[in-house]
ROKOLDO-833620 format. One record per residue (C-alpha): y, z, x; residue in one letter. Coordinates in steps of 0.1 Angstrom, whole numbers, padded with zeros to 4 digits, always signed. Layout:
N
YZXa...
END
This chain:
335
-0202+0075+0203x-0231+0092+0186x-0223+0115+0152x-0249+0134+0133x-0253+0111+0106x-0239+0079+0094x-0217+0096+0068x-0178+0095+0074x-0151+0110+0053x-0116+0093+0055x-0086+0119+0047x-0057+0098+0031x-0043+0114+0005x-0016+0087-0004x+0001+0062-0016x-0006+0034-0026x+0005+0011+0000x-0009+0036+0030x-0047+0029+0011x-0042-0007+0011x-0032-0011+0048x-0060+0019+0056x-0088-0013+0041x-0089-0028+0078x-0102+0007+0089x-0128+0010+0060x-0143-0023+0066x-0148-0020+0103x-0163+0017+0092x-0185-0001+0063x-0197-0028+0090x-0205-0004+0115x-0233+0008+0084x-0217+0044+0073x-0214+0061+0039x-0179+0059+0035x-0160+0085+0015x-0123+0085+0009x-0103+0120+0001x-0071+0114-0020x-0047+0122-0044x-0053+0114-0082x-0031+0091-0086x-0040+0071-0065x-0076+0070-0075x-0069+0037-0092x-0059+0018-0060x-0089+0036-0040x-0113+0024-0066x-0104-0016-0060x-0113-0009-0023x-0151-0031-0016x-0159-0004+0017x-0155+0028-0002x-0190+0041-0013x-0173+0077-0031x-0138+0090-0041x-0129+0128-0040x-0101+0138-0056x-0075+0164-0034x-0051+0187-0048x-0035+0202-0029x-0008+0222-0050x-0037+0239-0072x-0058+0266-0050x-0083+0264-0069x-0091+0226-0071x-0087+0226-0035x-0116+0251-0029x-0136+0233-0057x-0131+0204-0039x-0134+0218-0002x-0170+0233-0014x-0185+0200-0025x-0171+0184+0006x-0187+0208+0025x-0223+0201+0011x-0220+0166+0013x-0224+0175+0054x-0203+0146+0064x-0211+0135+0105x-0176+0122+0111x-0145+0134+0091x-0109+0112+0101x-0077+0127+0091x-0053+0094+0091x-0023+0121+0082x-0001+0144+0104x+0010+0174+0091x-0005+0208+0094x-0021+0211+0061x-0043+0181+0067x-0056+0189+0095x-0063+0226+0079x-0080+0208+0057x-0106+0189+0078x-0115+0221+0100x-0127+0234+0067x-0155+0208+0060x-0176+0217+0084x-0186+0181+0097x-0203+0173+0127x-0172+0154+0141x-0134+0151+0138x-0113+0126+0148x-0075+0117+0140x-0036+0111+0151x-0031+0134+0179x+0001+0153+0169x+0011+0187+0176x-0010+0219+0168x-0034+0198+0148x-0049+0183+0176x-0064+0219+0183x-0083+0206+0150x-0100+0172+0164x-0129+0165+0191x-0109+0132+0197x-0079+0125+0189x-0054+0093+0196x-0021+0082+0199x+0002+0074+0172x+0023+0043+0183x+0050+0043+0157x+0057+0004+0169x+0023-0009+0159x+0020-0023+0128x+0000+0004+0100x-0031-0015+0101x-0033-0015+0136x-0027+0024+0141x-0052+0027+0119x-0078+0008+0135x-0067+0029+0165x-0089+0055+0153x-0119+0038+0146x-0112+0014+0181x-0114+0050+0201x-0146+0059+0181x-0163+0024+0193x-0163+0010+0161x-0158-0028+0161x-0131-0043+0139x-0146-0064+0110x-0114-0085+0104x-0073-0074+0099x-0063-0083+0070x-0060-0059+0040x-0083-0067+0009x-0090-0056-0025x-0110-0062-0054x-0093-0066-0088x-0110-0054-0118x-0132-0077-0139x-0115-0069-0169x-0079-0058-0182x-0068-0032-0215x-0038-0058-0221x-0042-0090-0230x-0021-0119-0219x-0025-0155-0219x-0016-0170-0178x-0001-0208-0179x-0031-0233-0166x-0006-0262-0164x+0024-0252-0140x+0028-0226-0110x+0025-0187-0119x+0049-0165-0101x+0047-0128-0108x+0080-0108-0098x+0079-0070-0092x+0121-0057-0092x+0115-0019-0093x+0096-0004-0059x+0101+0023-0040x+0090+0054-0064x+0063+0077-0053x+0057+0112-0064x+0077+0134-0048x+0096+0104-0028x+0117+0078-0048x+0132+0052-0014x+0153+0030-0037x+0175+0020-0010x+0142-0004-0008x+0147-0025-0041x+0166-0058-0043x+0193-0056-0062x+0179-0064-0102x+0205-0092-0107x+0191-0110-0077x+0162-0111-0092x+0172-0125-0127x+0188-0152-0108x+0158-0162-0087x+0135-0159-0125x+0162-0179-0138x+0162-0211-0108x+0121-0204-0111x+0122-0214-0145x+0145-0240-0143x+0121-0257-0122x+0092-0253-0151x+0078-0224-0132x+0056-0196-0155x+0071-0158-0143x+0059-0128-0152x+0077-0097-0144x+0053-0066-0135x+0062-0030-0137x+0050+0006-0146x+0064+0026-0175x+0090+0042-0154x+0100+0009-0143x+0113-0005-0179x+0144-0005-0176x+0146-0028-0142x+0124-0050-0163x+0145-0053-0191x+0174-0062-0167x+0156-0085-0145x+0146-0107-0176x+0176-0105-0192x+0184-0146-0211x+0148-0156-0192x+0114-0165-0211x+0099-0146-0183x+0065-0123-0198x+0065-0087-0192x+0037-0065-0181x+0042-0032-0183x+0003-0015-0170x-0015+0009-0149x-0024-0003-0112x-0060-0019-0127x-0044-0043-0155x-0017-0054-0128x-0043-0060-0102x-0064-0079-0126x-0034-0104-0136x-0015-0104-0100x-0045-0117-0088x-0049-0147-0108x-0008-0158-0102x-0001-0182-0072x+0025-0165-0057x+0043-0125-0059x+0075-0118-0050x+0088-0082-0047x+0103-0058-0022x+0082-0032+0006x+0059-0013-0024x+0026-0006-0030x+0024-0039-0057x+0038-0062-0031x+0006-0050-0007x-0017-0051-0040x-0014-0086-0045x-0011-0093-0005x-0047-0079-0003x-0063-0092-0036x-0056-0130-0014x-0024-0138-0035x+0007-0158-0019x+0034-0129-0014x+0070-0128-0007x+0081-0093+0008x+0115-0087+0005x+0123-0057+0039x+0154-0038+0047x+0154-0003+0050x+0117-0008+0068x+0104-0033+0091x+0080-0059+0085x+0069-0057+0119x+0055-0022+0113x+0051-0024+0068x+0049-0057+0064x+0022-0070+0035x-0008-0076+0055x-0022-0102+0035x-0040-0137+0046x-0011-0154+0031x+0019-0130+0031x+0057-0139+0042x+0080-0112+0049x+0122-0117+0046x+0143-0094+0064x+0172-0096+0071x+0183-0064+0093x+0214-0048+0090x+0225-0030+0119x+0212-0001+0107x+0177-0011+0098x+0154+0000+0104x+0162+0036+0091x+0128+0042+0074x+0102+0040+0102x+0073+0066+0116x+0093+0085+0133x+0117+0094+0107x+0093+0097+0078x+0087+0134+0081x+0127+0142+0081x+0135+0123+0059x+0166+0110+0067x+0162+0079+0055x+0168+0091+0020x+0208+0097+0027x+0214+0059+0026x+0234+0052+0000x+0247+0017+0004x+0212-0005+0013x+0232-0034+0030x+0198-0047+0044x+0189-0058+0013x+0220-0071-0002x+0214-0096+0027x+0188-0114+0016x+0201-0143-0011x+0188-0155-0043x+0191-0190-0023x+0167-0176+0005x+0140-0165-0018x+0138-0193-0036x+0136-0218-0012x+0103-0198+0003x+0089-0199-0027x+0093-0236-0032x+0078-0242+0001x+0046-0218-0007x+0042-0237-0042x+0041-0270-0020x+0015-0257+0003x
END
């Protein structure tokens, strides 16, 4: 399939887990030997940045007017020969007819597939890397690998000092918290998690316990009577310190799929969403769930009702034991 110019525009606007399982797409768009430009959200610049295939970042908002029409005219003169929307609701595909590129391609859903010259299906079984590379599989471009992968930073604003003589696991209790969306039927309960830093230790293990400002408090409780370091940081210092640990252990969040795609040993910890479909996508990733009869409740399908969010007793997760855990992460240190 022939486009005007070699200069693609990907539209996905978030979060941070959706960029990091969209890097299949953006190699196998890199390989094939386009510009590639990635529309999204501000905060998730920081993620998008880490990403090796992405040549420029524009910056979408979508609740200011007139950002958007800022944004929408320097879009427009970058003449772009392929534009993909990887979202599906109405606005997005708005969005994308205004660019005026040579070619638009997406998820066929509803009225916005009045909006696309090719669009294709949206299998809310496959796995998200795969329905992405969906897209660029319809537009004959060759994959150029599965797995998810990220570049940490070179540098980090906070200094720590990482053991050199014993195993480094980094633990991420919180998860779950997006603008606009905060899923914490996801999270492991916190005291799980002091008890797994607690047998780590006990076994001469260094853990370091990652979260963002808004996570401080499940940080304080999941170190509670440990020696376990805290690093409260921005997506870039995490990145730079997850990806020097030997193994991550956390729940389904965008930090769990950080550290999956910068190479690192990850534990995922699933309940209210599948592994199947969500789970970390990273060369050496293991995913626990253990599904309640319930589960999944947060798939594809039910993402734009929302329904999900009415749990209010996340069984799923209460399932998985401290004893469980651990015992994969033994067997990953003696790998």
């Amino acid at each position: 399939m022939e486009f005007k110019n070699k200069k693609v525009l990907v539209v996905k606007l978030c979060c941070i887990g959706d960029i990091i399982q969209l890097t299949p797409a953006l190699r196998a768009l890199k390989a094939a030997g386009n510009e590639v430009h990635l529309a999204c959200a501000p905060w998730v610049k920081e993620i998008a940045m880490m990403v090796p295939f992405i040549d420029k970042i524009h910056l979408v908002d979508m609740k200011s007017p007139f950002r958007l029409a800022s944004v929408i005219s320097a879009l427009r003169a970058e003449k772009f020969g392929l534009v993909i929307n990887y979202h599906r609701d109405i606005k997005s595909y708005i969005f994308m007819s205004t660019l005026g590129a040579g070619y638009r391609a997406g998820f066929d859903w509803g009225i916005g597939r009045v909006f696309l010259n090719s669009g294709f299906e949206f299998d809310p079984k496959l796995h998200e890397t795969q329905r992405y590379l969906t897209v660029t599989r319809g537009l004959h471009i060759t994959d150029s690998g599965i797995y998810t992968e990220l570049k940490a930073p070179a540098s980090a604003n906070l200094k720590f000092d990482l053991a050199q003589d014993r195993p480094k696991i980094g633990i991420f209790p919180a998860g779950g918290n997006n603008p606009g969306t905060v899923m914490a039927s996801k999270r492991w309960p916190i005291g799980n998690f002091n008890g797994l830093i607690k047998m780590l230790e006990k076994d001469g293990n260094a853990v370091y316990v990652f979260g963002a400002d808004f996570d401080k408090e499940a940080v304080n409780e999941a170190v509670q009577g440990t020696k376990a370091v805290t690093i409260i940081s921005g997506l870039g210092d995490m990145a730079y310190y997850a990806s020097r640990l030997d193994i991550f252990v956390a729940c389904d969040t965008g930090p769990l799929h950080l550290a999956a795609a910068l190479g690192v040993k990850t534990i995922g910890l699933y309940g209210p969403s599948s592994p199947e479909v969500f789970g970390a996508k990273g060369k050496n990733s293991v995913n626990i769930w253990e599904r309640a009869g319930c589960a999944p409740c947060y798939e594809p399908s039910t993402v734009l009702k929302r329904r999900f969010l009415s749990c209010t007793d996340n069984v799923c997760m209460k399932k998985i034991t401290v004893e469980q855990v651990y015992a994969v992460v033994k067997d990953m240190i003696n790998r």
